[in-house]
Backbone as CSV, one residue per row, in Angstrom:
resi,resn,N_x,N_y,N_z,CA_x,CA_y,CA_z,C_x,C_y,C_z
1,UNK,229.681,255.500,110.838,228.712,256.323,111.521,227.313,255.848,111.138
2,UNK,226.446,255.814,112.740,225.321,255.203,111.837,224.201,255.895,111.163
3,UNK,223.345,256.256,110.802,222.031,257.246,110.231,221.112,257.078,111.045
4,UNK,221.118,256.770,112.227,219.846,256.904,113.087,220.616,258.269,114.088
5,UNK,219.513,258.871,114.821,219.715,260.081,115.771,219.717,258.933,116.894
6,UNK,220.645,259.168,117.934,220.278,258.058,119.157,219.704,258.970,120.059
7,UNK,218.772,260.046,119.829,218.281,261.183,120.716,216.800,260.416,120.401
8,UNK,216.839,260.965,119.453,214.876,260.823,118.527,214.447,259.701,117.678
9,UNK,215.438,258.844,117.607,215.181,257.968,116.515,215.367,258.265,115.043
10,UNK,215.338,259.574,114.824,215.205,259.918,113.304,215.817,259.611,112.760
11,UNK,215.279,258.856,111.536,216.534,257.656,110.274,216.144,257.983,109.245
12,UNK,216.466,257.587,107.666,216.381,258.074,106.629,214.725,257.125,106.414
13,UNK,214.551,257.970,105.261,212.795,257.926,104.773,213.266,258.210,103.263
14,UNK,212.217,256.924,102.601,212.342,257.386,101.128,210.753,257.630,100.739
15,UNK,211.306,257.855,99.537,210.163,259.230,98.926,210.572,259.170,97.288
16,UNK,209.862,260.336,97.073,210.076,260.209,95.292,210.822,261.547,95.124
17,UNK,210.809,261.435,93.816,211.602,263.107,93.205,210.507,263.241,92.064
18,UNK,210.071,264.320,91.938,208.972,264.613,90.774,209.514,265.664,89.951
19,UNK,209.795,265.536,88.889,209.984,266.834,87.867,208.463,267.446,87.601
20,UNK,209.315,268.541,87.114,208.725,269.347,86.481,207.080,268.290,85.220
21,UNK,207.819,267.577,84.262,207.539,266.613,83.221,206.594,264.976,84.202
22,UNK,206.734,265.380,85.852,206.101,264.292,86.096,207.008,263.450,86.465
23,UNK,208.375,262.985,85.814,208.508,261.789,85.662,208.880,261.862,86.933
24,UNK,208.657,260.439,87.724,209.074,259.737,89.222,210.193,259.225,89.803
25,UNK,211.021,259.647,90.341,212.603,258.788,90.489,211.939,258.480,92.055
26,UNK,212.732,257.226,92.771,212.491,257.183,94.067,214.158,257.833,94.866
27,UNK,213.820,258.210,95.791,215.114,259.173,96.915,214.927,259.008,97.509
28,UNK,216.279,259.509,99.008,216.308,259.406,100.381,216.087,260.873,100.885
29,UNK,215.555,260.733,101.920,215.332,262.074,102.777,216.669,261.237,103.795
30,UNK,217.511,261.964,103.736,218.506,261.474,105.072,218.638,262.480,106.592
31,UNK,218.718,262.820,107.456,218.335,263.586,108.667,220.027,264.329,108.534
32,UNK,220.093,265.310,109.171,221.447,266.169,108.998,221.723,266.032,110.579
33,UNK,223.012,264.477,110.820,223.284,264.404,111.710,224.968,264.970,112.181
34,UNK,225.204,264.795,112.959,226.970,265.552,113.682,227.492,264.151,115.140
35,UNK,228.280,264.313,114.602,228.729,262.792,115.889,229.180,263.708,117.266
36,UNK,228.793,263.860,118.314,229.280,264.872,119.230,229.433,263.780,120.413
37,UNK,230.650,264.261,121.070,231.163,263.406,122.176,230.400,264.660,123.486
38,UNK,229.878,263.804,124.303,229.261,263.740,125.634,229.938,262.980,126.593
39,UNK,230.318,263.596,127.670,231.060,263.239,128.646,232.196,261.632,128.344
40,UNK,232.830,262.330,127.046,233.516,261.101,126.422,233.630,260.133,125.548
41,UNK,231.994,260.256,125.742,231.622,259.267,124.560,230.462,259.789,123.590
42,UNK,231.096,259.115,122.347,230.421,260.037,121.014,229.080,259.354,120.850
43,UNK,228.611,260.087,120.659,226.855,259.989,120.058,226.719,260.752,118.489
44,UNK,225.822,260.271,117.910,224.816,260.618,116.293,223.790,261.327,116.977
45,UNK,223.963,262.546,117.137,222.530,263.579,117.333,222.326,264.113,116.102
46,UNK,220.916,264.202,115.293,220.397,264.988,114.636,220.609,266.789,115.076
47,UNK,220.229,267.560,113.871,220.917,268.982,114.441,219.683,269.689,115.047
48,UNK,218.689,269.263,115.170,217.496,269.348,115.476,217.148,268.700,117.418
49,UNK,217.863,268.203,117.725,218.063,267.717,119.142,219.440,268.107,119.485
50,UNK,220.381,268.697,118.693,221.473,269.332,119.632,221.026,270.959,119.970
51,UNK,220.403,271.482,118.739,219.703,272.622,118.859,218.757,272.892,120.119
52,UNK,218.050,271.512,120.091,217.059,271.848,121.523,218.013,272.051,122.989
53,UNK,219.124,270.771,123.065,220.599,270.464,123.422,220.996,271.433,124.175
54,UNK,221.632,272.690,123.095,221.838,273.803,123.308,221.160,274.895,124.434
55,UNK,220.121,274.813,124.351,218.363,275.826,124.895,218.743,275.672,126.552
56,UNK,218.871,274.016,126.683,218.021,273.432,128.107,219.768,274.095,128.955
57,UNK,221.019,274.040,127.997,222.507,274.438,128.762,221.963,275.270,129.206
C-alpha cells in the first residue's frame, strides 16, 4: 500500500519530537489513510477526502 492519498497528494512529512528536556529526535507525520475500492478498483484515500467523499453522496 502506498503513503500517498491519490485524492490530495498528501504523503508523509518529517519533523522533530521535542521533550519536555528539549532534547530533538527527528519523526514522521504519516496521513491516516484506508484503501477503498471505487467502482472496482481500490484507491489510498486519506480520511480527510473520504470524509469530504461522504458530504458530496
Amino acid at each position: 500500500m502506498s503513503k500517498v492519498c491519490d485524492i490530495c497528494g498528501k504523503s508523509p512529512v518529517s519533523g522533530n519530537s521535542i521533550s519536555h528536556a528539549h532534547n530533538v529526535n527527528l519523526r514522521k507525520f504519516k496521513p491516516n489513510l484506508r484503501s477503498v475500492k471505487e467502482n472496482g478498483v481500490s484507491k489510498t484515500i486519506c480520511m480527510k477526502c473520504l470524509k469530504t467523499a461522504s458530504k458530496v453522496r
